[in-house]
N, C-alpha and C positions, 0 to 999 in steps of 0.2 A: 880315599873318598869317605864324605860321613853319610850316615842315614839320621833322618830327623826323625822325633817321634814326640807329638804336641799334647798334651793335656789338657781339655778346655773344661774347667769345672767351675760350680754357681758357687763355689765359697773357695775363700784366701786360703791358699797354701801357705798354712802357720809354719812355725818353726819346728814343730814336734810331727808334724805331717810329713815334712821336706826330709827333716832325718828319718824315720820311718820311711822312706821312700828311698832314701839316698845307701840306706845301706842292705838293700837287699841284696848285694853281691856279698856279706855276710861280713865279717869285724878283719877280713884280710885286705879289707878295701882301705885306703887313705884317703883324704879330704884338703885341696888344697883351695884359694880361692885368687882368682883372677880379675882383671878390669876395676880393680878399686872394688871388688867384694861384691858386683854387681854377677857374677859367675864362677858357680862352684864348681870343680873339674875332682872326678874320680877317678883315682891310678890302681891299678894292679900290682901286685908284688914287684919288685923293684923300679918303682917309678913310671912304668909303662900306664900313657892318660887314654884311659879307655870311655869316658861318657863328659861332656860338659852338659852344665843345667844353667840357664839362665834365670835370674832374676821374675818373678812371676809378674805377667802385666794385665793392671785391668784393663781392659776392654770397653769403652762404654757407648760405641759408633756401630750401629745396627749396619750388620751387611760383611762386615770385614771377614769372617768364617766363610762364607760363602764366598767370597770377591779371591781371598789367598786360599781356600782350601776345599772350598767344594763344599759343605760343613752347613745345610740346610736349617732354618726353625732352629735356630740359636740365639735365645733369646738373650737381651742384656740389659747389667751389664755379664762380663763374664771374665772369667781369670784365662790368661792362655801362659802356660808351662811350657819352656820347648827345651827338650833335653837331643844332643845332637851326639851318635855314636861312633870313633873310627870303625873303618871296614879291616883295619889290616889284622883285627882280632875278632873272631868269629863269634866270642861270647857279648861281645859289647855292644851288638846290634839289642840284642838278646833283655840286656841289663839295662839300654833305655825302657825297650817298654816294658818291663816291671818295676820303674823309678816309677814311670804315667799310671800304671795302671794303678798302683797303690797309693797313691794319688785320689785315681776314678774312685777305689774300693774306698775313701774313706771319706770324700767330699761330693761325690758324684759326679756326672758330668760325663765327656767320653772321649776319645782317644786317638788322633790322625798319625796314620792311615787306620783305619778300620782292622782292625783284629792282630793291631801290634801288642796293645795292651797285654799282659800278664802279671799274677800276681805271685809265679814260683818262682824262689829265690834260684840266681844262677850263680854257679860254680866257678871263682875266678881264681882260686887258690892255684890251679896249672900254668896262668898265662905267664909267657916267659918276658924276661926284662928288655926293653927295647931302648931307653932312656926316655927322659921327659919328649916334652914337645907340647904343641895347641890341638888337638883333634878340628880345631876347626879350619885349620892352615895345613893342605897337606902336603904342597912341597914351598919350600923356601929359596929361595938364590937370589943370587946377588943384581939380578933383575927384576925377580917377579914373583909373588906371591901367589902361589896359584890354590885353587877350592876348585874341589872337585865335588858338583851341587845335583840332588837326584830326587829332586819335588817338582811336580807338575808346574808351578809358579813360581818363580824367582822374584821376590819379593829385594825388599832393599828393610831385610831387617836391623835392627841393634849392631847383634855382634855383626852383619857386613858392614854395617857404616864403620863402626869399629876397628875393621880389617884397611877398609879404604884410606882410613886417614893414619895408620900405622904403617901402610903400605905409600902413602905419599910423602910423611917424616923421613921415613928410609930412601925415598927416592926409587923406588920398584912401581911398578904397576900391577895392577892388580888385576889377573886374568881368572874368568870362573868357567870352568867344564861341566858340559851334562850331556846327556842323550839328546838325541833329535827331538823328542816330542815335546820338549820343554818350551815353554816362553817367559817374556820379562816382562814383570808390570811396569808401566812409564816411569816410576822413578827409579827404579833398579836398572833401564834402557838409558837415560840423563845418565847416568854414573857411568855408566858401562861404554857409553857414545865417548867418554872424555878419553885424549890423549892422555898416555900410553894405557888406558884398562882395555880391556878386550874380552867378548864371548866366544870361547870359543867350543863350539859344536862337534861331540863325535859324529862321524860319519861311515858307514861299512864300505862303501866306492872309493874314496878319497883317503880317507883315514881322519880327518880334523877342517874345519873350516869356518872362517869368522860367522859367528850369528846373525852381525850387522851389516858387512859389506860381502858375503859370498867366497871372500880370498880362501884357496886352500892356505892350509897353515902346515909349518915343521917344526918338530921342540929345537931350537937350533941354539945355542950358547946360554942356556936358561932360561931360554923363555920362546912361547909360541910366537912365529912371526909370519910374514909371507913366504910363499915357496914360488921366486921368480921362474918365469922360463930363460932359456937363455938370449932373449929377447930383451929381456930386462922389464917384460910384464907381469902381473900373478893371475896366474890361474885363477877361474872362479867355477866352486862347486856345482855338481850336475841338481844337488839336492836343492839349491841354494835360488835356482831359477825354474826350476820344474813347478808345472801346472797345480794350483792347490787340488790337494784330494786323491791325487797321484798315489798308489800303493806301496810306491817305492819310496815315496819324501817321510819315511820314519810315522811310526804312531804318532796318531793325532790323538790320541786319547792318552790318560796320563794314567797313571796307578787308580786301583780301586779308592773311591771317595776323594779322588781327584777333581778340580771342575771341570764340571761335563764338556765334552767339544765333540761334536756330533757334525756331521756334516755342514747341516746348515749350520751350524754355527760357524764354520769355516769362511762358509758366503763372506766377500769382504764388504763390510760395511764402509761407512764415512766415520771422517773425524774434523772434529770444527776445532780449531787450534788459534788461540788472542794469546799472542805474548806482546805484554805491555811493562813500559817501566813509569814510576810515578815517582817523584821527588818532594817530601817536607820539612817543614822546618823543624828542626830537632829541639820541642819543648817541652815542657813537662803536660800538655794538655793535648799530644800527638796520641793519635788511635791509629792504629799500623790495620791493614787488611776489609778498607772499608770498599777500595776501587776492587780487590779481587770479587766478595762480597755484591757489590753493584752489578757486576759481569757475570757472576754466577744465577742471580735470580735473572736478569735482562734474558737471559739461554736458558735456563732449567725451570723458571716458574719459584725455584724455589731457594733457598739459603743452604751455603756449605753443612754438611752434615756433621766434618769433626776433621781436629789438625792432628799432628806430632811431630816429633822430628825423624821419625824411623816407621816402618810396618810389621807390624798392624798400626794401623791409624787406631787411638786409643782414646782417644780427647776429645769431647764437644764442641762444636767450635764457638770460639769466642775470642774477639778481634784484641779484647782487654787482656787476656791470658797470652796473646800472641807478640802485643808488645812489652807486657812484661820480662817475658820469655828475651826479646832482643835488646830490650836496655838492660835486663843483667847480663846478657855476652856481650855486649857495645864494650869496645871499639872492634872484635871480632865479627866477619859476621854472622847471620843466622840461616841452615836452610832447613826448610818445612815443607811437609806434604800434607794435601788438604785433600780431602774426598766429600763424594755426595751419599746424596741415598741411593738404594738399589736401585729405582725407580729407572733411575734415568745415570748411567755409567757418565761420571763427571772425575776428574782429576788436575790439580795442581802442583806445580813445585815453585816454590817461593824463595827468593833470596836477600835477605835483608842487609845492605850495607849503610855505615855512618860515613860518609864523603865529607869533601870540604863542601858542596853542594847543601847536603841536610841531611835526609834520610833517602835511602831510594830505595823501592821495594822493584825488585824484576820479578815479575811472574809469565808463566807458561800455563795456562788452562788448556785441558783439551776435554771435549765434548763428544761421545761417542755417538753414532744414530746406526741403524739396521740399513742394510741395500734400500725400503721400500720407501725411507725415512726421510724427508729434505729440512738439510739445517737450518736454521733460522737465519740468511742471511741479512733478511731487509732488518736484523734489528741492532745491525753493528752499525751504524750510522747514529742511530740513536745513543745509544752503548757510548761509543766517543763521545756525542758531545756533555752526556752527563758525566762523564769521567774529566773531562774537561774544564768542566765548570764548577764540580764537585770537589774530586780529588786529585788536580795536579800532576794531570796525566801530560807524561814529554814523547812518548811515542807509542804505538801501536801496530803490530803488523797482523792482521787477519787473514789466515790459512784456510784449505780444507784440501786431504787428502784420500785417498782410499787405503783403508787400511779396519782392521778388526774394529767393531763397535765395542767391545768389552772393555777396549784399551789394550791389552797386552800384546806383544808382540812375538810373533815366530818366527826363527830364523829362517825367513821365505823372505824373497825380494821384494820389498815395496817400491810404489810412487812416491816421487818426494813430496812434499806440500805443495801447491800451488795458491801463490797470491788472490786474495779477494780484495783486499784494500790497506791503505796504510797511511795513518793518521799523526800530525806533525802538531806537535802540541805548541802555545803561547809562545812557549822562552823561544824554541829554537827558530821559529817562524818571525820573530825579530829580530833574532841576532843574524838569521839571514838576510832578508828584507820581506817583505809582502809581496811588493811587486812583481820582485824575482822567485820568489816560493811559487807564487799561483800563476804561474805558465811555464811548464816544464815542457822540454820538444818534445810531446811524444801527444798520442789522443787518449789524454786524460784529463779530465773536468774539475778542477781541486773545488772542496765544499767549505765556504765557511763556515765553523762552528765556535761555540762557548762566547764571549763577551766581542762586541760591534769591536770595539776603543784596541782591543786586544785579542783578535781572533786566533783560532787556530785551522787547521789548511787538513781536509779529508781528500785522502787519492781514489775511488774506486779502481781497481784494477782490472779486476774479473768474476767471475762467475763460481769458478772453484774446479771449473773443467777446461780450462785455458789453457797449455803451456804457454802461449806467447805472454800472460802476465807476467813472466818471469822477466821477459827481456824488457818490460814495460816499466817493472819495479827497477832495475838496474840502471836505465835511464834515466827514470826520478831521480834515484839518490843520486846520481854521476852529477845531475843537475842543479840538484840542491846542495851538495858539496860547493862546487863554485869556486869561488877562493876562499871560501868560507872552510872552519871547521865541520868537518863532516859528523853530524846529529846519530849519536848510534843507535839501530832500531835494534831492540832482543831479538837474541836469535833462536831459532825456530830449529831444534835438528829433526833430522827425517832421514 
């Protein structure tokens, strides 16, 4: 397992700062550097890597300390350090935080979790040689890459993306371990939802079980998997279905200067979920991220607060930096996470491919609101048709589920989305017919929207407290299929 230990200070961690920082385990320490020199890794007498340091990042998206860390009145922008230590050496918890705190001692600023920070040098001259390795990988096989992770918020930082796509090259999956009280911000839950990765949950009843679907789990040939019964079902965890707030469903609360989770905050709120794909023409006067952008003020009142490609969200947003950003990986493609202001818990994940098509951007926005809170439904109708007429939107599926307002996720059972409507843009509404698009068998009213000459076809479905929208949306597309090729709507996990 590692322990993390973050630095967040108001000036750059120079070069003469980071050394000063880097060798406070005294001149018996080594210096090696990893990921293209993006990560410095400290070993111990004979090669045993006791502390990785990342890369310092600025910060410049008001909210992010608080949203990953608990981390209040952090003004920006701001530098975040994160130096991560193995646990199998008892000094190296020790030797991060006085990499951070000397650090704090010379730039200012302060230190997550609260009272890791120090500035006495530790003693590493005894730790005995174990051979190299990644502290941030703690076991390896020839299935699965498994991180054993022990922060309040699982984030979908750097180095996991890093891991993820090392862990895909190889053909492993990538499984991360924590304690009960932990949960996943949305894009770290996207990653984690994909075939073969997996969360997997300790548990003191059971001993281990998926984050995401409740299966108890067994370390069985290299990697965690189901533990069928001899029925040929798997088991699902007592923790995994138990009432929230329950004394027994593990702490809710995370380490000191952890974000707060208080009971009420438990209450589950709604989530308003638009995943839309939009298609353009690949030229040099294409601006990427204007329909996300549209959708985000249409529900928030206001504009994305800041992108990146990993978290912390670092970056201001700007739609011009975003395509930038995708015509230097074109013909690859690009994915992105976008956030809002504190104000109002808003979230994206963006994927940007070059098709023989044009451009297609798939995004997933979800929108958090409180139990008291009703989301803005009457303004997805709207929403469509300016996305429509605007920015080349080919589908739409509008959700709302119950689930944490914050966004994050705990390994407690949720409801899946349920349908509110879904929106069938120009192209595909011709290449099926019109006639046959806007009368599907089922009772639902399709809306014209965007151009008379060339419309496009809105479903309402439901309400957002339906199930039967599900069986309704199933219908439509079965319908709209046809003999036709079947129009793919983004999909939605839950």
């Amino acid at each position: 397992m590692t322990k993390d230990v973050i630095a967040l200070t108001p000036k750059m961690p120079d070069v003469w700062a980071l050394m000063a920082s880097l060798y406070a385990g005294g001149s018996d320490l080594d210096l090696s550097a990893a990921a293209d020199g993006a990560v410095v890794q400290l070993h111990g007498p004979g090669g045993h890597p006791l502390v990785s340091v990342e890369s310092p990042v600025l910060v410049r998206v008001p909210g992010e300390a608080e949203r990953l860390l608990g981390v209040h009145d952090m003004e920006t922008p701001f530098w975040w350090t994160e130096a991560r230590a193995s646990t199998a050496v008892p000094e190296a918890e020790k030797l991060a935080g006085v990499v951070c705190g000397r650090l704090n001692a010379l730039l200012g600023g302060s230190t997550w979790p609260p009272g890791a920070a120090s500035t006495k040098a530790v003693d590493v001259s005894a730790v005995p040689s174990a051979g190299s390795g990644q502290p941030a990988v703690d076991v390896v096989t020839e299935h699965a890459a498994v991180v054993l992770v022990d922060r309040p918020v699982v984030a979908l930082t750097s180095w996991l993306a890093e891991i993820m796509r090392t862990a895909v090259a190889s053909r492993r999956s990538l499984q991360i371990v924590t304690p009960p009280g932990v949960r996943l911000t949305t894009a770290a839950r996207t990653t984690l939802a994909r075939v073969p990765n997996r969360w997997v949950v300790q548990d003191p009843e059971c001993g281990y079980y998926d984050g995401l679907s409740g299966a108890v789990l067994r370390w069985r040939d290299g990697a965690f998997s189901p533990a069928f019964a001899e029925d040929g079902t798997a088991a699902v965890a007592a923790a995994f279905t138990r009432p929230v707030g329950s004394p027994t469903n593990g702490p809710a609360n995370g380490p000191v200067g952890s974000p707060a989770s208080s009971p009420a905050d438990e209450a589950p709120g709604r989530q308003l979920i638009v995943a839309l794909r939009t298609v353009h023409r690949a030229d040099e006067r294409l601006l990427l991220g204007g329909a996300l952008e549209a959708a985000w003020k249409a529900l928030t009142g206001t504009a994305p607060a800041g992108w990146g490609t990993a978290e912390p969200v670092n970056l201001p947003w700007s739609p011009r930096q975003v395509t930038d950003l995708a015509r230097e990986r074109a013909p690859e493609p690009s994915q992105l996470i976008v956030v809002g202001t504190p104000e109002r818990p808003a979230m994206a994940t963006v994927r940007v491919t070059r098709t023989t098509k044009g451009v297609e951007e798939d995004v997933v926005l979800t929108v958090g609101y409180a139990a008291v809170e009703e989301p803005p439904l009457d303004r997805i109708e709207p929403l469509a048709d300016t996305l429509v007429r605007e920015h080349g939107l080919r589908t739409m599926l509008t959700s709302v589920r119950v689930a944490r307002a914050d966004l994050t996720t705990a390994p407690r059972l949720e409801g899946p989305p349920l349908p509110v409507a879904f929106t069938l843009g120009p192209d595909d509404v011709h290449t099926i017919g019109l006639a046959h698009a806007r009368r599907p068998p089922v009772e639902v009213r399709a809306k014209r929207l965007g151009p008379t000459a060339r419309p496009a076809l809105h479903y309402p479905l439901g309400d957002g407290s339906d199930a039967e929208a599900w069986g309704r949306l199933q219908q439509l597309t079965a319908h709209l299929k046809g003999d036709h090729s079947q129009p793919s709507a983004p999909a939605q996990r839950g």
